[in-house]
C-alpha positions in Angstrom: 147.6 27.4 87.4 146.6 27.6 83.6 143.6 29.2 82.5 141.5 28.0 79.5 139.9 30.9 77.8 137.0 30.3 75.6 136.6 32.5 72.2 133.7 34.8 72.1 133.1 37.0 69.1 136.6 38.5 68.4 137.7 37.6 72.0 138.9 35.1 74.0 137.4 35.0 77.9 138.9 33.2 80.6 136.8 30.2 81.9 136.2 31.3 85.3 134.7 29.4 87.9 133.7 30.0 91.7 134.4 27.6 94.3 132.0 25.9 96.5 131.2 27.9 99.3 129.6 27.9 102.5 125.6 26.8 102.6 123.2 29.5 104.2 121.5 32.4 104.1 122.9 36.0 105.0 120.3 38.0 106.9 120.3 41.1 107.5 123.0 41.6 110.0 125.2 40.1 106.7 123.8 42.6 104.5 124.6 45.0 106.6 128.4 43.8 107.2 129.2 44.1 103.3 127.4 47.5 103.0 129.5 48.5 105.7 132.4 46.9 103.8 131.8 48.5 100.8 131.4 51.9 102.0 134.1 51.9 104.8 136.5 49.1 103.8 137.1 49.3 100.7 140.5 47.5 100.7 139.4 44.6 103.0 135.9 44.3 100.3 138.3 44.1 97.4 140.5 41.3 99.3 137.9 39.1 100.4 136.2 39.2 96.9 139.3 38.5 95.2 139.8 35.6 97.5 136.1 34.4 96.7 135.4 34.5 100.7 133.1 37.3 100.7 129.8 35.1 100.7 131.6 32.9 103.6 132.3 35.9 105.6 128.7 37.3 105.9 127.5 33.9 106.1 129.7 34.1 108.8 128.9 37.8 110.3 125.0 36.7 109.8 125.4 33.2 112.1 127.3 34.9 114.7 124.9 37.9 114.8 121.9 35.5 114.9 123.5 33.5 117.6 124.6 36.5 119.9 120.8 37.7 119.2 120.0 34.2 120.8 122.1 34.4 123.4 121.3 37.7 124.6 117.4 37.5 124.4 117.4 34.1 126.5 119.9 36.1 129.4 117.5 38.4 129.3 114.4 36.3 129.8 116.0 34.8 132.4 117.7 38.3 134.4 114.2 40.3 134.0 111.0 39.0 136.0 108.8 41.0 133.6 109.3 39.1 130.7 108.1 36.0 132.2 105.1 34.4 130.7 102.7 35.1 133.6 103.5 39.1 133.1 103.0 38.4 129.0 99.2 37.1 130.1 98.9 39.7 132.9 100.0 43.0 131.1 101.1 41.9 127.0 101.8 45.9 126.3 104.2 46.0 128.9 105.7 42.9 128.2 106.0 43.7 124.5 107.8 47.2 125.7 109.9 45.3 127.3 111.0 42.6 124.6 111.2 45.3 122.1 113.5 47.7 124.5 115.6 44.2 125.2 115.7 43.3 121.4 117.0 46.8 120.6 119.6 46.7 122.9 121.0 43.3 121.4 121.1 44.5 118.1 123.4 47.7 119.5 125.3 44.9 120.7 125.6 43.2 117.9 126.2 46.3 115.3 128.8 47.4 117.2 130.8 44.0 118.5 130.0 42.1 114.8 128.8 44.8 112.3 131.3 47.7 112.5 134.8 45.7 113.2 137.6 44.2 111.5 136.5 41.1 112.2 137.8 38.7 109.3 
C-alpha cells in the first residue's frame, strides 16, 4: 500500500481516507456499547477503530438491540392478558405500569446479552 502525503506548512500529512461504511443510525443502546468499550475495553476499542469497524459495530450493537426490544415487547403483548387493548381502554394506568415494568425488563435484557459482552 503507498501512501501519498500532502505538504502542509513545514509538514507533510498522510492523505487519509475512511472507507464506506455501514448506513444507519446508532441509538442509544450503540452509544452505550462504545462508552462501555471505551471505559472497559480498551484493547478491543483501539482494534476496531484501527480497523475502521467501530461505526459498523454499534450500527450493529444498536439494530440488534432495537430488534431484541421488538421481539421481546411483542412476546409480551402476546403472554400477558393485561396489556391487551381492551385493558389499555379499561384501566390506561395499569396498563401503562405494566408496559413500562415489561419495557424495563427488555432493556436488562438487552444491556446485559448485547451491551456488556464481547460480542464482536
Amino acid at each position: 500500500m503507498e501512501l501519498k502525503y500532502t505538504k502542509t506548512g513545514d509538514y507533510e500529512l498522510p492523505n487519509l481516507t475512511l472507507n464506506d461504511n455501514k448506513k444507519g443510525a446508532i441509538n442509544k443502546y450503540g452509544m452505550l456499547r462504545l462508552d462501555y468499550l471505551k471505559t472497559h475495553k480498551k484493547a478491543l476499542y483501539t482494534t476496531l477503530l484501527m480497523k475502521d469497524e467501530l461505526t459498523n459495530h454499534l450500527i450493529s450493537v444498536s439494530n440488534d438491540a432495537e430488534d431484541l426490544l421488538n421481539n421481546l415487547m411483542k412476546s409480551y403483548k402476546k403472554s400477558d392478558e393485561k396489556l391487551s387493548e381492551k385493558r389499555k381502554e379499561i384501566n390506561q394506568l395499569e396498563w401503562i405500569k405494566s408496559m413500562n415494568n415489561y419495557k424495563n425488563t427488555a432493556e436488562e435484557i438487552i444491556l446485559k446479552e448485547l451491551i456488556y459482552t464481547e460480542k464482536v
